[in-house]
N, C-alpha and C positions, 0 to 999 in steps of 0.2 A: 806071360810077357806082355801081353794085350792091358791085362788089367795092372801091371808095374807102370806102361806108359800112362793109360789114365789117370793112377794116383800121383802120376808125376806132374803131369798137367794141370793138374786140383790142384796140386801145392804151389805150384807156378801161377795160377790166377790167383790163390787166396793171397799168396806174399806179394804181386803184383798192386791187389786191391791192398791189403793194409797199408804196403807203403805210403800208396795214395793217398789214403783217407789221414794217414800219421803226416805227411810233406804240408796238406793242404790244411791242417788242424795247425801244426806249428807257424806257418806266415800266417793266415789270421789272428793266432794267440798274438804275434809280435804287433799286427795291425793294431786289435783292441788294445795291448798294453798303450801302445803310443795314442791311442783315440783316449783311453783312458787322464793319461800323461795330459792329456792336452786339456780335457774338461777341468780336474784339477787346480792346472794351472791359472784355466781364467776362472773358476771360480776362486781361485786365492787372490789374483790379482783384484777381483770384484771386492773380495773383505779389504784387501788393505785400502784401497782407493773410495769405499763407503766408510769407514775408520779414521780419514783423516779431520781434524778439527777443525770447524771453524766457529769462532766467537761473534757475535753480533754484542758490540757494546753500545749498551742505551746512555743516551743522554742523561746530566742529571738533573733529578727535579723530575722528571716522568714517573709517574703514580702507578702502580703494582698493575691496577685495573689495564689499565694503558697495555702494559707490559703482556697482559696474559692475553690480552685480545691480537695483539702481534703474532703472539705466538701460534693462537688457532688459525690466521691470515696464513701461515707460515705453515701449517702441516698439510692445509689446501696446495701446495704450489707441487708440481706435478715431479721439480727436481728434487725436492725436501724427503730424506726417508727416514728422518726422527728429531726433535730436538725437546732441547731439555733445559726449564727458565733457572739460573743460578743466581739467586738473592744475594745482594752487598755480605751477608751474614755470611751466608754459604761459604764466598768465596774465601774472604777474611780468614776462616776455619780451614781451609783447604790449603789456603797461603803459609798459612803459621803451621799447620803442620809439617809443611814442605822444607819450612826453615828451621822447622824446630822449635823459635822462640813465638813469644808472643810480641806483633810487634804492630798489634794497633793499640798497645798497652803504651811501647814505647811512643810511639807518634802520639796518643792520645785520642786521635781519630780514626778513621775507613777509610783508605784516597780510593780503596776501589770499588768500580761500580757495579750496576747489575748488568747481566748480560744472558743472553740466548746462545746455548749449543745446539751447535745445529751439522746432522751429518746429510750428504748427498746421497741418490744413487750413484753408481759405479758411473753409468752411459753417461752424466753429468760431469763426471770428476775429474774435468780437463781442463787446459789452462783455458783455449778458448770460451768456452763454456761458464769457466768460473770466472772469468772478466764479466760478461753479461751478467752472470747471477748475481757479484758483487755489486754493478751498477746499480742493479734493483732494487739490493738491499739495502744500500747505503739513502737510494730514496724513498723508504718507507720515514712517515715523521715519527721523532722521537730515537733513533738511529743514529748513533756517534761515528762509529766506523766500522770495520771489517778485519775481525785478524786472522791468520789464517801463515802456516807456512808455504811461502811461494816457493823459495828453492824445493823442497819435497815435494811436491805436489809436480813440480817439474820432472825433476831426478826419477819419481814409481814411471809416469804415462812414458818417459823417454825407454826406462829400463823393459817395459812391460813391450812395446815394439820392436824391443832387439831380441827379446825372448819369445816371440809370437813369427819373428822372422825365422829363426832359428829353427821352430817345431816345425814351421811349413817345413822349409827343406828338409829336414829328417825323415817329413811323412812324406812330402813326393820323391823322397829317393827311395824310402824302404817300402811306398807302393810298386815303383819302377821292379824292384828287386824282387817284391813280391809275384807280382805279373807273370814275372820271367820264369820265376823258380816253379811255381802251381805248372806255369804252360810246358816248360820244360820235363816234368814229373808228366805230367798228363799225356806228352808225347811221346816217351818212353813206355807206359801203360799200354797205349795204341798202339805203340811199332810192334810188342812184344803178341800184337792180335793182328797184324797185316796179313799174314795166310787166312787166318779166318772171314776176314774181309772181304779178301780174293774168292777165296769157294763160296762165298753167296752172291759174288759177280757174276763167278761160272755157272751158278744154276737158275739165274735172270734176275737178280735180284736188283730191285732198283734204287736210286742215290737216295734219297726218301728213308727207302725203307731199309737197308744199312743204316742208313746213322740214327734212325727215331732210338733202338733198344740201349746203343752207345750213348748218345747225351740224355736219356730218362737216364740211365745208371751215371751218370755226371749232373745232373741235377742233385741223385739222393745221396751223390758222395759230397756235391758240395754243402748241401744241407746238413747232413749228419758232421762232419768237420767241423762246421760252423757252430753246432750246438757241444760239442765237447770243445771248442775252442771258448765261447762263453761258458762256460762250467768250470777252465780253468781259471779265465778272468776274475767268477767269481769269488772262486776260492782264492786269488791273489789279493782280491781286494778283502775277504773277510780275516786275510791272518792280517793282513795292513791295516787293519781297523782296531784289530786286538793289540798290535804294538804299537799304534796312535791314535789314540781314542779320537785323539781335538778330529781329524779329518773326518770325522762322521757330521761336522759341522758344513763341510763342502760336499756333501754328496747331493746331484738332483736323479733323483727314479726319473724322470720325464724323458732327461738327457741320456743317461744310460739307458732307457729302451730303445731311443732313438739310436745310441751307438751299437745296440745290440742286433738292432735290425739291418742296421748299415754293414754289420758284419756277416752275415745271413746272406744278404746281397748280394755280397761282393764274391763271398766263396760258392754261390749259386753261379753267378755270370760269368765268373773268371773261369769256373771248372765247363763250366759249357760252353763258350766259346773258343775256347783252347781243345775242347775235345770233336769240336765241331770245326776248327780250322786243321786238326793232325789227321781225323778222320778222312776228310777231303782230299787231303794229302795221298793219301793211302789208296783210296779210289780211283785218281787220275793215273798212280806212279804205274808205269808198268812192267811187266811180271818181271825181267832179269835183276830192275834195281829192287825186288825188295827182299834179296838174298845179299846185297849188299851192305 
């Protein structure tokens, strides 16, 4: 009978602990999905907002020479992250393909000129930002004008701050929710140990030394969760790669260890300070309520 209760008690911690370690693995997973979600998204927004055109049309009469020294002036400038010199020729070719015909056959001449592509960094690629740059440009000598679409270049930074509003609140709600869920699991773990709490009271044990064995085994549960919670992310992001390849074009390692570690963190501190506030709980309550 003696050794039915003990294998019943065994089974009662070990289902106790998976549950835990399975509760606090799954709100991380959903953590890292949404941290995931979120890098993505600015690095997509970073492609479209370095991606947008803008032309530098050269005056005409300005000699080739002229043109390419602009353009080295122009890879120096700290907002510039490429540009590319398109010859009268170039363009001409690129026009008439577009139209299909050839139509500096019809005209007889080339009305268009030469000009510099030139794309931004992302941190640049604002309207405020792109009024200064363009003032700039427009006074380098030999500089016609600036083309460039302003509605779009409006429309991505407006859309990209109702999309950047939007992730916050998702992630401080499903951290709130998160919080709650680990402390509320963690709490239940504990209740399910309050007599055993109690007989290391009754034999002197001290507030110390009750809770050190409790949150070391809450430190390695939130660790261990934490690393099968990134082991699922990774496997989410490796089928996600294999059914789109392009997004291996957004990925940064820097960033994801950084989120990797921030998930490690969180499922360390959340499980320890939740096991270190129910613990507490449990020391003070005395003996009739913790048959309640």
């Amino acid at each position: 009978m003696k050794n039915s209760d003990q294998s019943y008690q065994k089974r009662r911690l070990a289902t106790s602990y998976v549950t835990t370690i399975i509760s606090i693995t799954m709100v991380l997973f959903m953590l890292g999905l949404l941290g995931m979600l979120v890098l993505h998204a600015k690095n997509l927004s970073d492609y479209v907002k370095e991606n947008i055109g803008f032309s530098i049309i050269i005056k005409e009469g300005v000699k080739e020479a002229d043109i390419l020294e602009l353009q080295k002036k122009l890879d120096k400038e700290e907002y510039v992250k490429t540009t590319e010199y398109i010859t009268r020729e170039r363009a001409a070719r690129e026009f008439s393909e577009e139209l299909g015909e050839d139509f500096v056959g019809f005209l007889g001449y080339n009305p268009l000129l030469p000009s510099i592509e030139l794309r931004l960094h992302a941190s640049y690629a604002n309207p405020d930002s792109i009024r200064l740059i363009e003032e700039r440009l427009i006074a380098y000598p030999g500089v016609k004008e600036v083309d460039y679409h302003k509605p779009l270049v409006d429309e991505i930074n407006q859309n990209v701050e109702r999309i950047s509003l939007v992730i916050l609140g998702i992630s401080l709600i499903l951290l709130i929710i998160a919080i709650a869920l680990i402390n509320n699991t963690i709490r239940l773990s504990v209740y399910s140990k309050r007599f055993l709490i109690r007989s290391m009271q009754l034999v002197g044990g001290t507030q110390k030394f009750i809770q050190k064995p409790f949150l070391a085994k809450a430190i390695v549960n939130g660790f261990f969760s934490s690393i099968i919670a990134i082991g699922l992310l990774l496997l989410v992001l490796y089928f996600a790669t294999n059914e789109m390849p392009e997004l291996l074009d957004f990925q940064d390692l820097e960033l994801f260890g950084i989120l990797f570690a921030l998930v490690i963190f969180l499922g360390i501190m959340i499980s320890w300070i939740s096991t270190y506030f129910a613990i507490r709980k449990y020391i003070r309550m005395k003996t009739d309520s913790l048959y309640s």
